[in-house]
PDB file of N, CA, C, O and CB in Angstrom:
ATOM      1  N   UNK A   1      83.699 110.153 181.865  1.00  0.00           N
ATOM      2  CA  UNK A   1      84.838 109.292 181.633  1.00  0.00           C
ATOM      3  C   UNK A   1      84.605 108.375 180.438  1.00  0.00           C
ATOM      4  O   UNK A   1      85.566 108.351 179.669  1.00  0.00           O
ATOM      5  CB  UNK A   1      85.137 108.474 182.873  1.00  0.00           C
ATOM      6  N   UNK A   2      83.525 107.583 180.076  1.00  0.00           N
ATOM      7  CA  UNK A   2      83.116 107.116 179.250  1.00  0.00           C
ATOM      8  C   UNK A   2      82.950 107.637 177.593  1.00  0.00           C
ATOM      9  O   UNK A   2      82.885 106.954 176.572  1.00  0.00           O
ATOM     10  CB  UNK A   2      82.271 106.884 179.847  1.00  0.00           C
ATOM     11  N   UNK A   3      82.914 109.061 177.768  1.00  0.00           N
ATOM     12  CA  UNK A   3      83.020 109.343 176.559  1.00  0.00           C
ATOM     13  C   UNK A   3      84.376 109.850 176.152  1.00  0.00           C
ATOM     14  O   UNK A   3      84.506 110.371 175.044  1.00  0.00           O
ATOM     15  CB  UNK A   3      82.056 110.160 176.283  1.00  0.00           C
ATOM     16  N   UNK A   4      85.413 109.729 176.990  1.00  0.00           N
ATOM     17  CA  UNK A   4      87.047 109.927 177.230  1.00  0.00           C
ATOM     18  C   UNK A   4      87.490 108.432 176.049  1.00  0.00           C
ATOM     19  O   UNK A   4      87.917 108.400 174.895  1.00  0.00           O
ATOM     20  CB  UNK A   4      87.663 109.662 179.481  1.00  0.00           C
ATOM     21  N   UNK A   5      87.132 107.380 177.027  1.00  0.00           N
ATOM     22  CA  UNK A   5      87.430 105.910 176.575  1.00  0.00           C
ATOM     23  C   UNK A   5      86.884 105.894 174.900  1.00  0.00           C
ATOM     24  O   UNK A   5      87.475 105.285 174.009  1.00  0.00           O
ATOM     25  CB  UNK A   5      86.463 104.650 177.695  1.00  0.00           C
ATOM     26  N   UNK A   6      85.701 106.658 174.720  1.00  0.00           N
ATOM     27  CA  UNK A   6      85.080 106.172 173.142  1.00  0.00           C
ATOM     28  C   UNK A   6      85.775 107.402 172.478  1.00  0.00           C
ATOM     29  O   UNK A   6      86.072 107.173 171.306  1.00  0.00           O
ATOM     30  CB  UNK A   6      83.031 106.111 172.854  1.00  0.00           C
ATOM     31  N   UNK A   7      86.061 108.463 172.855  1.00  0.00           N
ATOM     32  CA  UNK A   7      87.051 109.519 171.751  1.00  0.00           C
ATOM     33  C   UNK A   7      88.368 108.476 171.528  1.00  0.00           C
ATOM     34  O   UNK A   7      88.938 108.214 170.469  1.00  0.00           O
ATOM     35  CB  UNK A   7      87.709 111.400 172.656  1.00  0.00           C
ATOM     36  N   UNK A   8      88.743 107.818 173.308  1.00  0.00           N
ATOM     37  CA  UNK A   8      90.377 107.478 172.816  1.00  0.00           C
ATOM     38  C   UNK A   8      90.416 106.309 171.594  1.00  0.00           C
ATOM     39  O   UNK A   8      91.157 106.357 170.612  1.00  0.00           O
ATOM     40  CB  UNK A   8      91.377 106.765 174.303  1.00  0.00           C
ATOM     41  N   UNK A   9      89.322 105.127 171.933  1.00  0.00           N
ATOM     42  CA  UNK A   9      89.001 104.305 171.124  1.00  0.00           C
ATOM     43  C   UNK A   9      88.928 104.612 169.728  1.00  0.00           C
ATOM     44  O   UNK A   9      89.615 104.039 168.882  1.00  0.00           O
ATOM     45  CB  UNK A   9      88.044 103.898 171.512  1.00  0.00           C
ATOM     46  N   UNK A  10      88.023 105.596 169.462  1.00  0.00           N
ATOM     47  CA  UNK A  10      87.842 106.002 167.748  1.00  0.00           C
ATOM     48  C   UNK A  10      89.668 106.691 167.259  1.00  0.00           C
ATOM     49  O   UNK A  10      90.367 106.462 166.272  1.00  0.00           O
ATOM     50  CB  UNK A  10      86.179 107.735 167.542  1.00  0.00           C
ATOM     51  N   UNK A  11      89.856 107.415 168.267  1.00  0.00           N
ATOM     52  CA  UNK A  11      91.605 108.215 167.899  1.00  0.00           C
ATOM     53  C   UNK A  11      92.669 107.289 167.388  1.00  0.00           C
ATOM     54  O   UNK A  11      93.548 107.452 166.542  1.00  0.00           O
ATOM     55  CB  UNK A  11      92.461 108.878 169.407  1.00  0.00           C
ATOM     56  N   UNK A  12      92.276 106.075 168.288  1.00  0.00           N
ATOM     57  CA  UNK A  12      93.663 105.007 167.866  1.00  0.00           C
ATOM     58  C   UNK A  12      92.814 103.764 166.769  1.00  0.00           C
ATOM     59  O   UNK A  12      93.407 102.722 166.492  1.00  0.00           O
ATOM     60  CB  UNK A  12      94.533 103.976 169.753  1.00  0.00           C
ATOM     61  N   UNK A  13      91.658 103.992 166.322  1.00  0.00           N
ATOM     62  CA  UNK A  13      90.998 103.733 165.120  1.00  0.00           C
ATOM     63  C   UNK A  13      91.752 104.315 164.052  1.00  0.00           C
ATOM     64  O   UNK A  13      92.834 103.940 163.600  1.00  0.00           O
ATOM     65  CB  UNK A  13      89.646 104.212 165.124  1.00  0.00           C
ATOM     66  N   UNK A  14      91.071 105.234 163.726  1.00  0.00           N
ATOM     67  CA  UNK A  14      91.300 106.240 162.745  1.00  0.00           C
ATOM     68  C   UNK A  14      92.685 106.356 162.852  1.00  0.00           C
ATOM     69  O   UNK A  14      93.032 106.330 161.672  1.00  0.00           O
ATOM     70  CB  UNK A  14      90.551 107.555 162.927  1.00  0.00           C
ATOM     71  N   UNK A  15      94.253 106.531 163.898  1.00  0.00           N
ATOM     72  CA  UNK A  15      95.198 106.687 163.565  1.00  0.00           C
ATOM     73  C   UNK A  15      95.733 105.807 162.706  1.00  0.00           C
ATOM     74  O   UNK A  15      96.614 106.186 161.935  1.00  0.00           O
ATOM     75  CB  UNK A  15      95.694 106.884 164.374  1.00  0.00           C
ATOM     76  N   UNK A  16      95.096 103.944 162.706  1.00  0.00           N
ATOM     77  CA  UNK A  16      95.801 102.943 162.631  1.00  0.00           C
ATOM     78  C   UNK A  16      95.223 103.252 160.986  1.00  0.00           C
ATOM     79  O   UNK A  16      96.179 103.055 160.237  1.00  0.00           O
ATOM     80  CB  UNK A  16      95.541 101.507 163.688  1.00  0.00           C
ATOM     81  N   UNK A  17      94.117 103.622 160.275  1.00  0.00           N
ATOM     82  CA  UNK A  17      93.414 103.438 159.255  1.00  0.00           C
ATOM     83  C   UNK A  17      94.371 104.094 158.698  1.00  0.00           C
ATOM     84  O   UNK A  17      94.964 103.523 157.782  1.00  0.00           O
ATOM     85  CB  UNK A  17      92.048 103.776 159.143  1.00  0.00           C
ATOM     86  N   UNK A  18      94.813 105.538 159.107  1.00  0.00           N
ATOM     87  CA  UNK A  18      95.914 106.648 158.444  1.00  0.00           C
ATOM     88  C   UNK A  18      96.911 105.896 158.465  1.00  0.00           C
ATOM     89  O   UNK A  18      97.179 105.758 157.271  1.00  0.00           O
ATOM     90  CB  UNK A  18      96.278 108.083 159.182  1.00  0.00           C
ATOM     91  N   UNK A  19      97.726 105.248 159.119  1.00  0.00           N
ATOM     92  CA  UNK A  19      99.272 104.609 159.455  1.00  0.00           C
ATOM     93  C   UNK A  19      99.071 103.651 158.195  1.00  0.00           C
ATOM     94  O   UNK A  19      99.729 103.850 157.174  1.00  0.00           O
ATOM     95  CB  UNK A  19      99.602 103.668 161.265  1.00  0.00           C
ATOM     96  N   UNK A  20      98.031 102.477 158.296  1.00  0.00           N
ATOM     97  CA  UNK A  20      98.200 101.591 157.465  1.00  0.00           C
ATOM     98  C   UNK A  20      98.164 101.720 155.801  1.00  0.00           C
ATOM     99  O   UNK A  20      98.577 100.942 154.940  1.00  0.00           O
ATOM    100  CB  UNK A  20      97.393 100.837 157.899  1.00  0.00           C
ATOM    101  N   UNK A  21      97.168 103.678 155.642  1.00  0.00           N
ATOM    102  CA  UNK A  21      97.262 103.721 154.127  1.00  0.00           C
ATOM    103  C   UNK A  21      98.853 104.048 153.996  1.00  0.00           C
ATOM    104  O   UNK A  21      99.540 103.537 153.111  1.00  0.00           O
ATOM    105  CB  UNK A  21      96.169 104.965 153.361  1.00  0.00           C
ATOM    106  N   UNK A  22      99.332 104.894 154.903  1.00  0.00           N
ATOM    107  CA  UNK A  22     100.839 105.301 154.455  1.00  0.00           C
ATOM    108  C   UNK A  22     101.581 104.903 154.545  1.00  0.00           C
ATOM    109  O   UNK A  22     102.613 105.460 154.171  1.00  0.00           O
ATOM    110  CB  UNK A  22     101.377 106.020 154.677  1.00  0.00           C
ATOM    111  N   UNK A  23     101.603 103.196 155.308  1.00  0.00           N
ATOM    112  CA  UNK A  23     102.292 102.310 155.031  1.00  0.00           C
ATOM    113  C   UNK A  23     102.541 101.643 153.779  1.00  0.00           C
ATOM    114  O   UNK A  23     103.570 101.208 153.262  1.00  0.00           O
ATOM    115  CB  UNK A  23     102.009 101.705 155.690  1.00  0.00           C
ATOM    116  N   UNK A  24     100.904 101.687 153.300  1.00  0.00           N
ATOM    117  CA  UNK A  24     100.950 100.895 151.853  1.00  0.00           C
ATOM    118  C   UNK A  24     101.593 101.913 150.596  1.00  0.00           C
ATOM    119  O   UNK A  24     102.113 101.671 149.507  1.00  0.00           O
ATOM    120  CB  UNK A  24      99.190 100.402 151.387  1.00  0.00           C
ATOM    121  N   UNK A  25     101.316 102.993 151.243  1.00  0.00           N
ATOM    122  CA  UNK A  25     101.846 103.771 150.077  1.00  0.00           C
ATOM    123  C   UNK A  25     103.371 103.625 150.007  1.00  0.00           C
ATOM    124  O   UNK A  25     103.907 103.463 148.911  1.00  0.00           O
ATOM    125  CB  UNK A  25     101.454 105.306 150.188  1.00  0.00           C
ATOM    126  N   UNK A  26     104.195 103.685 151.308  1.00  0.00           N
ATOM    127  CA  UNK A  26     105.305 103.662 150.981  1.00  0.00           C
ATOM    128  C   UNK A  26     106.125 102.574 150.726  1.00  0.00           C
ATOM    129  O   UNK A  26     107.242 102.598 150.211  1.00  0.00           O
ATOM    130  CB  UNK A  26     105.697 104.228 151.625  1.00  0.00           C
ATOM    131  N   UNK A  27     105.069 100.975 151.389  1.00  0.00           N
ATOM    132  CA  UNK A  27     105.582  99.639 150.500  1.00  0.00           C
ATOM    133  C   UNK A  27     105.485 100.118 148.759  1.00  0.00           C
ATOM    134  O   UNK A  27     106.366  99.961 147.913  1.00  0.00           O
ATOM    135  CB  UNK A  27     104.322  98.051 150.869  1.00  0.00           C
ATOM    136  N   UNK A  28     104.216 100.693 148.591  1.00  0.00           N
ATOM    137  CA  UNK A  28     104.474 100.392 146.971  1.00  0.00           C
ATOM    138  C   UNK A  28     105.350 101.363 146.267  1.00  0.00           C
ATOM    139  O   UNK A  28     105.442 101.129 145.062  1.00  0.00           O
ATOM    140  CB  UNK A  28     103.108 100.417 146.132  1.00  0.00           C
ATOM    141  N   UNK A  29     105.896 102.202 146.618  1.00  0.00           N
ATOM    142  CA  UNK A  29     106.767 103.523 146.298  1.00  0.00           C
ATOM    143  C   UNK A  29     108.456 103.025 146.171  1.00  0.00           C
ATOM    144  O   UNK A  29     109.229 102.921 145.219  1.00  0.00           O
ATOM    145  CB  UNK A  29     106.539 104.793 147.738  1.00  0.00           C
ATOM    146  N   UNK A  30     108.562 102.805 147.528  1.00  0.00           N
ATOM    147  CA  UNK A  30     110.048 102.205 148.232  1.00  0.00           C
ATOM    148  C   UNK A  30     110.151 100.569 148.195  1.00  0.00           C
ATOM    149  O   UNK A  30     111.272 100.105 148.401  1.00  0.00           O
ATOM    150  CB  UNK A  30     110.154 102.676 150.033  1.00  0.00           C
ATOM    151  N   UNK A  31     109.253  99.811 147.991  1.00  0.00           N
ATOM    152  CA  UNK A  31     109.305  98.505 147.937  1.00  0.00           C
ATOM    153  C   UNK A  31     109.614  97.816 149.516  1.00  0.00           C
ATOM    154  O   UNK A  31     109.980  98.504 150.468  1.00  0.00           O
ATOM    155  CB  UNK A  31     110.389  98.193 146.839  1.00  0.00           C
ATOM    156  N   UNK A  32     109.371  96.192 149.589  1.00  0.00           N
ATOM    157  CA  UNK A  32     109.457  95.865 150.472  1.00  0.00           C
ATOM    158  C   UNK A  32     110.625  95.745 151.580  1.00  0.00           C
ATOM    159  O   UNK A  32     110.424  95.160 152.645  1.00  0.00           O
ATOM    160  CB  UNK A  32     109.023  95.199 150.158  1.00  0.00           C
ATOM    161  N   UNK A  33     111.868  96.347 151.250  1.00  0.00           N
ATOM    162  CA  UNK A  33     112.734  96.229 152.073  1.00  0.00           C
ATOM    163  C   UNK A  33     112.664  97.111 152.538  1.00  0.00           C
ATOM    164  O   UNK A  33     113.000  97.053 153.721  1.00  0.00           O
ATOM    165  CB  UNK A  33     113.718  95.952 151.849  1.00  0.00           C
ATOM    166  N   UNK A  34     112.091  98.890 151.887  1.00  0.00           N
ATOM    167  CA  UNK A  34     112.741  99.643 152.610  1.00  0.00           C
ATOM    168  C   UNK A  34     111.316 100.142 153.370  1.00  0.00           C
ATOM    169  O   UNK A  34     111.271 101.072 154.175  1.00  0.00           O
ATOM    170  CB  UNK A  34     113.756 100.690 151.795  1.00  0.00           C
ATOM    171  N   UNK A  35     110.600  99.635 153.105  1.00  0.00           N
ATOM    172  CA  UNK A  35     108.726  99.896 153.417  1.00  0.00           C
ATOM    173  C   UNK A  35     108.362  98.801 154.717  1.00  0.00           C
ATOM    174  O   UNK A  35     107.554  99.121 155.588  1.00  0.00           O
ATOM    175  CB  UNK A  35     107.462  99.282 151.640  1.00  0.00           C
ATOM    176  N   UNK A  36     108.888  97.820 154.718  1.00  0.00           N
ATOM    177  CA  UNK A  36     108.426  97.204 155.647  1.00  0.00           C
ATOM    178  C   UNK A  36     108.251  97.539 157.426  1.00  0.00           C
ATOM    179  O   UNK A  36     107.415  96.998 158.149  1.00  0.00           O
ATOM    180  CB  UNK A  36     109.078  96.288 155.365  1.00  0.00           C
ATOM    181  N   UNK A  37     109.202  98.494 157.830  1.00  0.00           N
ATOM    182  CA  UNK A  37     109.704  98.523 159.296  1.00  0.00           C
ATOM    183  C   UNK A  37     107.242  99.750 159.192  1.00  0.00           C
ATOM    184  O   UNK A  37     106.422  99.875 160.102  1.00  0.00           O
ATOM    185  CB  UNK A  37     112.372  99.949 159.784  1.00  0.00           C
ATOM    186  N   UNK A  38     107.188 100.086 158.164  1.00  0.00           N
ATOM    187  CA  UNK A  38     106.252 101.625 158.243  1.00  0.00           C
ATOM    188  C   UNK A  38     104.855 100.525 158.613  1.00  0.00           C
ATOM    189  O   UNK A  38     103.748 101.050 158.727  1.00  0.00           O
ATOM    190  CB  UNK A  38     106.092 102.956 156.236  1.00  0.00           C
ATOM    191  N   UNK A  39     104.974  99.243 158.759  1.00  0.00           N
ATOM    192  CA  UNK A  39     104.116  98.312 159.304  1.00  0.00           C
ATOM    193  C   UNK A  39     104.078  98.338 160.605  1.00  0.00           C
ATOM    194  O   UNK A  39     103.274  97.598 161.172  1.00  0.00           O
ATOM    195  CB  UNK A  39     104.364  97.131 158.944  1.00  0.00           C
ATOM    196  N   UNK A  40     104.615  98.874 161.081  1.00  0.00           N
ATOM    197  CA  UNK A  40     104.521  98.833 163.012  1.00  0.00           C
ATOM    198  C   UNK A  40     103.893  99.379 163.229  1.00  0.00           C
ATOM    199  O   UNK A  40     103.064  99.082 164.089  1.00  0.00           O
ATOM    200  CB  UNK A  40     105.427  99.209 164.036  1.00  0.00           C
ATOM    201  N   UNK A  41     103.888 100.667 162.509  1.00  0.00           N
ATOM    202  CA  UNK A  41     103.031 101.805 163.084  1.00  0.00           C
ATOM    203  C   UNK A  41     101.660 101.729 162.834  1.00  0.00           C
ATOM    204  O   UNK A  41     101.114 102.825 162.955  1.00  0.00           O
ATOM    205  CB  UNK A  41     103.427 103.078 162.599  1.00  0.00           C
ATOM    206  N   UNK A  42     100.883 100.773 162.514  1.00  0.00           N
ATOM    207  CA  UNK A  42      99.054 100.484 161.896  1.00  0.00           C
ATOM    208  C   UNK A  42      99.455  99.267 163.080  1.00  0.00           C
ATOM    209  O   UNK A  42      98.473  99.015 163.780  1.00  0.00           O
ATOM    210  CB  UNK A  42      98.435  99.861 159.541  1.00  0.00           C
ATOM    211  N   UNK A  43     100.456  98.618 163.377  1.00  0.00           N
ATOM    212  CA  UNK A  43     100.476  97.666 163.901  1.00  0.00           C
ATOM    213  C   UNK A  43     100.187  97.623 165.552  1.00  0.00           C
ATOM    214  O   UNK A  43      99.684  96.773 166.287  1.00  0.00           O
ATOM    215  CB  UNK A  43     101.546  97.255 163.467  1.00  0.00           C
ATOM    216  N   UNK A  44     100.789  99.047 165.791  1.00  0.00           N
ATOM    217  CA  UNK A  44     100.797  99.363 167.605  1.00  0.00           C
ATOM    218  C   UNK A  44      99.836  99.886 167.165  1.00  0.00           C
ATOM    219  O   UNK A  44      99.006  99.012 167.418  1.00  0.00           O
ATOM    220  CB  UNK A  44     101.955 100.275 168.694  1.00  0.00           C
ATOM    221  N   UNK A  45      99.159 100.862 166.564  1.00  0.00           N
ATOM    222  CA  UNK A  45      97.546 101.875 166.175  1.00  0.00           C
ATOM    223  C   UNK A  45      96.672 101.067 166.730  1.00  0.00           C
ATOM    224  O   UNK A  45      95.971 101.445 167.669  1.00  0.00           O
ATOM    225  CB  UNK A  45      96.957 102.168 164.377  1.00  0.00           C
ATOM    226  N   UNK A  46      96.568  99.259 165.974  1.00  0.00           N
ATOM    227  CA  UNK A  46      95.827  98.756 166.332  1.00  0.00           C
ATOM    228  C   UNK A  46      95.801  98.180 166.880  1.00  0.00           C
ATOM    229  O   UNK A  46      94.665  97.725 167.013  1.00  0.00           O
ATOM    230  CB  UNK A  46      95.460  98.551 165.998  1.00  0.00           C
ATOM    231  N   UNK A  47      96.903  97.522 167.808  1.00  0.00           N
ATOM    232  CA  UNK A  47      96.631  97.238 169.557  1.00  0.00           C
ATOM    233  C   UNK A  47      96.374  97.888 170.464  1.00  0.00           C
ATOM    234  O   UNK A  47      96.085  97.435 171.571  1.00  0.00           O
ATOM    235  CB  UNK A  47      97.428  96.844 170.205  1.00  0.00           C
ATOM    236  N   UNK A  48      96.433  99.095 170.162  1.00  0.00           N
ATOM    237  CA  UNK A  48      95.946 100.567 171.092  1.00  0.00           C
ATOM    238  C   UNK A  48      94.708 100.233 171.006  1.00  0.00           C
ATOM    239  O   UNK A  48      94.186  99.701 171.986  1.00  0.00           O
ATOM    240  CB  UNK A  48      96.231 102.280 170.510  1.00  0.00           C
ATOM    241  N   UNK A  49      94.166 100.398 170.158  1.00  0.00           N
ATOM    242  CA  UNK A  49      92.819 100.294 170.073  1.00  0.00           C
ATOM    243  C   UNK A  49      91.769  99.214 169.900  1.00  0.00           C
ATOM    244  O   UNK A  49      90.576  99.273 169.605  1.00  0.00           O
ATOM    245  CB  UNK A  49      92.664 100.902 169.334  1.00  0.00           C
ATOM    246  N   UNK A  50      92.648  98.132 170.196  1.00  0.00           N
ATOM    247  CA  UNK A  50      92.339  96.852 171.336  1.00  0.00           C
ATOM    248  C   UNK A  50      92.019  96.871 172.475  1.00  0.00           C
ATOM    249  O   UNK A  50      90.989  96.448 173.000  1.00  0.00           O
ATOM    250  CB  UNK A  50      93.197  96.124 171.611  1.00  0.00           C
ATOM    251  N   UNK A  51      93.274  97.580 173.097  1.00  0.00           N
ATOM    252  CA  UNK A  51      93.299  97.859 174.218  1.00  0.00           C
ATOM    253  C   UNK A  51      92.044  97.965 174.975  1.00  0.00           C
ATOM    254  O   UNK A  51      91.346  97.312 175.751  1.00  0.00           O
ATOM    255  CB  UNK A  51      93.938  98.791 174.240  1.00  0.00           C
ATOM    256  N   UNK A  52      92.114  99.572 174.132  1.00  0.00           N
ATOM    257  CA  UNK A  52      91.001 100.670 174.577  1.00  0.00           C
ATOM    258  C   UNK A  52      89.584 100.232 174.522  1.00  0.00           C
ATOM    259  O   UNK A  52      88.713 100.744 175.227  1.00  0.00           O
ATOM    260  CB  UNK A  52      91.056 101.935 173.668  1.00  0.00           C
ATOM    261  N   UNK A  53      89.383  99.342 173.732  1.00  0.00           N
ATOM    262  CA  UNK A  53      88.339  98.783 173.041  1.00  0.00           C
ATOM    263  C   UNK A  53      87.936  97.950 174.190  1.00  0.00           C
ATOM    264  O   UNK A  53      86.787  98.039 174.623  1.00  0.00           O
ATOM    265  CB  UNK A  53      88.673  98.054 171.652  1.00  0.00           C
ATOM    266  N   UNK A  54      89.166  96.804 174.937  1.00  0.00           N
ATOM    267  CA  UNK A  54      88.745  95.930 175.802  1.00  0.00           C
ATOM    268  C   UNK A  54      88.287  96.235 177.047  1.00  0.00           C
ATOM    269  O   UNK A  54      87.467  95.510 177.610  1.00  0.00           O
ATOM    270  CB  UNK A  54      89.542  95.195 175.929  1.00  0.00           C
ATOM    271  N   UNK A  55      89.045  97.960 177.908  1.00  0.00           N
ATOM    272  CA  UNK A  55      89.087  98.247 178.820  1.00  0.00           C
ATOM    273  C   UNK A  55      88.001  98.600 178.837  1.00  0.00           C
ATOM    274  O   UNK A  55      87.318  97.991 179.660  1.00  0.00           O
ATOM    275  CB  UNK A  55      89.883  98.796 179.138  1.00  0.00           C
ATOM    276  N   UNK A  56      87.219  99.752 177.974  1.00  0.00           N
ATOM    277  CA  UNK A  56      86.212 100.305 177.512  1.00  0.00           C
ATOM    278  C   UNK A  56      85.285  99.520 178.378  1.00  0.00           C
ATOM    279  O   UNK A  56      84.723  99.935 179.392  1.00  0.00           O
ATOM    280  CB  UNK A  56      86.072 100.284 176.021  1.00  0.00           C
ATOM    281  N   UNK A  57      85.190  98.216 177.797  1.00  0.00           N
ATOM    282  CA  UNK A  57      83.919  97.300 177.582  1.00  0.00           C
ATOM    283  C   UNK A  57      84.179  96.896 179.769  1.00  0.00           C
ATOM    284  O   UNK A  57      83.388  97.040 180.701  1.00  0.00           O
ATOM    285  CB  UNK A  57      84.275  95.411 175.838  1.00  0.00           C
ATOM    286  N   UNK A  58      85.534  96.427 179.730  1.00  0.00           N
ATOM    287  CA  UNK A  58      85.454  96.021 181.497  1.00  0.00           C
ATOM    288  C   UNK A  58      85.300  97.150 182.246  1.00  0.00           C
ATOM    289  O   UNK A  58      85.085  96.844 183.419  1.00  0.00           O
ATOM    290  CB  UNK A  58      86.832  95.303 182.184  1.00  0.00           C
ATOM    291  N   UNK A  59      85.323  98.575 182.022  1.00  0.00           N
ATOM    292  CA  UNK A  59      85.200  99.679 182.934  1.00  0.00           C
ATOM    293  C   UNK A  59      83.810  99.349 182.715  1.00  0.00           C
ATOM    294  O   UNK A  59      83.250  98.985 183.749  1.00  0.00           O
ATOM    295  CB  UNK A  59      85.848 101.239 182.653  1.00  0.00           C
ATOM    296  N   UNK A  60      82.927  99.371 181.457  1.00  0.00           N
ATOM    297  CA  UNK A  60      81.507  99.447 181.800  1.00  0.00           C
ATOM    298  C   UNK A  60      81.037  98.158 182.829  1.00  0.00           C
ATOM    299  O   UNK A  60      80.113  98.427 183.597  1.00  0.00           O
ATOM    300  CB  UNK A  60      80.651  99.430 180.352  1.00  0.00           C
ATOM    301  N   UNK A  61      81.699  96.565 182.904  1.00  0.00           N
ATOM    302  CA  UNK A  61      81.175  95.719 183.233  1.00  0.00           C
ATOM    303  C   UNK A  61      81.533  96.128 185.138  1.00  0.00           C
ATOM    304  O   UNK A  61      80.793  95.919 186.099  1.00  0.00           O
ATOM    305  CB  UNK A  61      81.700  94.367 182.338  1.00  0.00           C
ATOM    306  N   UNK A  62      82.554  96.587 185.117  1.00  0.00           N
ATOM    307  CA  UNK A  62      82.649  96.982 186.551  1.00  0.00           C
ATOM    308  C   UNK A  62      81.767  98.580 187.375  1.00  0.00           C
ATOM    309  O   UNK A  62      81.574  98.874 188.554  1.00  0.00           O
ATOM    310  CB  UNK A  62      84.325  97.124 186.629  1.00  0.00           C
ATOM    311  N   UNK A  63      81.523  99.088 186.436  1.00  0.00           N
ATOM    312  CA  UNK A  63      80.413 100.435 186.376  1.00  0.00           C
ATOM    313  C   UNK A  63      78.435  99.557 187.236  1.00  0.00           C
ATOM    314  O   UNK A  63      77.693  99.621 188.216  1.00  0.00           O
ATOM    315  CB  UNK A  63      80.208 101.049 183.756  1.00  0.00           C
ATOM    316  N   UNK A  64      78.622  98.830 185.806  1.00  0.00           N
ATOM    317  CA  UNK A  64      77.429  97.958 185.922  1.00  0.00           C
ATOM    318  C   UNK A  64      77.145  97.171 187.629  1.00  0.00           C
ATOM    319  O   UNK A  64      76.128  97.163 188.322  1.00  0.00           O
ATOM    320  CB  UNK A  64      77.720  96.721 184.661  1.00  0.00           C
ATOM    321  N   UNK A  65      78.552  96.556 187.879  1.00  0.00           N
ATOM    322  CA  UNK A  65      78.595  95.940 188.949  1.00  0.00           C
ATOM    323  C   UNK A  65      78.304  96.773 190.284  1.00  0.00           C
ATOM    324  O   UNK A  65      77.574  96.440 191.218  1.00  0.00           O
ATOM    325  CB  UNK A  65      79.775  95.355 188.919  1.00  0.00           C
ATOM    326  N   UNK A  66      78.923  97.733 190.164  1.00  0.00           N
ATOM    327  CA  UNK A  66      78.865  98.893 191.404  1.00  0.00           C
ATOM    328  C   UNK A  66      77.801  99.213 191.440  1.00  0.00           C
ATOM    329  O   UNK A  66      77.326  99.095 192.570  1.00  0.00           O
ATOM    330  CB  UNK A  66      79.614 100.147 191.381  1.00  0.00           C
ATOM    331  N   UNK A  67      76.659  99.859 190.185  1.00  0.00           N
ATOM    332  CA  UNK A  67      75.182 100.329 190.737  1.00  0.00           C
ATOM    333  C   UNK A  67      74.319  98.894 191.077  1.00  0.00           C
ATOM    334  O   UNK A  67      73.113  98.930 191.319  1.00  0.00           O
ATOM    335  CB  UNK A  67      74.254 101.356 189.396  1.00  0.00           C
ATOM    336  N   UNK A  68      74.954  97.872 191.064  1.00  0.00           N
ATOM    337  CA  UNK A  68      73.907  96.420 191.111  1.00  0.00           C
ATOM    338  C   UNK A  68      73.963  96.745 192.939  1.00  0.00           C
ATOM    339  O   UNK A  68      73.067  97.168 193.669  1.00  0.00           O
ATOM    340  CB  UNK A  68      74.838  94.302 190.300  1.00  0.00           C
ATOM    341  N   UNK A  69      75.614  96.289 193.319  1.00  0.00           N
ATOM    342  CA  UNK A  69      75.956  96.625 194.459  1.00  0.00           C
ATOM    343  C   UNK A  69      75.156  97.521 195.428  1.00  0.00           C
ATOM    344  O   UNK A  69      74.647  97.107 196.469  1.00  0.00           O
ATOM    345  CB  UNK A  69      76.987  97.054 194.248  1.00  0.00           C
ATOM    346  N   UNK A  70      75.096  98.859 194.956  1.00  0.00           N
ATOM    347  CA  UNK A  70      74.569 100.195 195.292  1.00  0.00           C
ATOM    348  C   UNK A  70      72.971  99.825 195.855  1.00  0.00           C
ATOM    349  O   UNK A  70      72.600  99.849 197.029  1.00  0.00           O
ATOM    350  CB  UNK A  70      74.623 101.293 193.821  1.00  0.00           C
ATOM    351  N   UNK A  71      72.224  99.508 194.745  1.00  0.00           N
ATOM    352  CA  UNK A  71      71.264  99.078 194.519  1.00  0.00           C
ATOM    353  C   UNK A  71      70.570  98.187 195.641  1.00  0.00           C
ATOM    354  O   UNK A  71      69.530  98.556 196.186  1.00  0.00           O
ATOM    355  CB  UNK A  71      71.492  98.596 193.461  1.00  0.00           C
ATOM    356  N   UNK A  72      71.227  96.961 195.959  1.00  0.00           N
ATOM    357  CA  UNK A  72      71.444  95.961 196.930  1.00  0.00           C
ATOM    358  C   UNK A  72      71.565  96.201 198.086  1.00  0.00           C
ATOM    359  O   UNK A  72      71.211  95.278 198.821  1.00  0.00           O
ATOM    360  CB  UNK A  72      72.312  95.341 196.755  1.00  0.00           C
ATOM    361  N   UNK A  73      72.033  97.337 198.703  1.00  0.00           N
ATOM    362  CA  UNK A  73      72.660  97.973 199.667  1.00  0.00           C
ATOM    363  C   UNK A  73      71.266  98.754 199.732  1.00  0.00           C
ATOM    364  O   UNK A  73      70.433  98.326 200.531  1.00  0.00           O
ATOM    365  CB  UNK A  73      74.185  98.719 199.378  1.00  0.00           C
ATOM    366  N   UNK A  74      70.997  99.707 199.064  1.00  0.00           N
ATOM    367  CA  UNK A  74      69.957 100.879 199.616  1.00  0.00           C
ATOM    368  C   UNK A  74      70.506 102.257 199.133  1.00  0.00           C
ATOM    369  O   UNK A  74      69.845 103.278 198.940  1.00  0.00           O
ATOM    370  CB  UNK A  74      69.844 100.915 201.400  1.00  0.00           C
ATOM    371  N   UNK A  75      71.964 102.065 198.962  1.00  0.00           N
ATOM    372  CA  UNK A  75      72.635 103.314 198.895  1.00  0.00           C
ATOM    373  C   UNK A  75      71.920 103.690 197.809  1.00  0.00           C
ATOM    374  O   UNK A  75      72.116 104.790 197.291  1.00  0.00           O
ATOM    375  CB  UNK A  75      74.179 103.367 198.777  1.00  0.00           C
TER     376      UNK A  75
END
């Protein structure tokens, strides 16, 4: 599962890196009125991969917690 979370993490990386060059390309092409809305899309890329980034990190802190648990127990 963990290496699910770090593919999805790097995917909505790398999408936002792609979104944001072809955003800039088409601010500087089309200019800012008609270029601006192509900012959302680097914009959700990289709250995705916030997201993913944050959950990532609390699935491991709750992973961690369960073998402490486990551990404690005998299981």
């Amino acid at each position: 599962m963990e290496k699910i979370a770090r593919f999805m993490e790097m995917f909505w990386l790398g999408l936002a890196v792609l979104t944001a060059c072809w955003a800039a390309y088409v601010l500087v092409v089309y200019g800012w009125e008609d270029g601006k809305v192509w900012l959302l899309f680097p914009a959700v890329c990289t709250a995705m991969w916030g997201y993913r980034r944050f959950m990532r990190g609390r699935m491991a802190q709750w992973a961690q917690r369960e073998r402490t648990e486990d551990e404690e127990h005998g299981r």
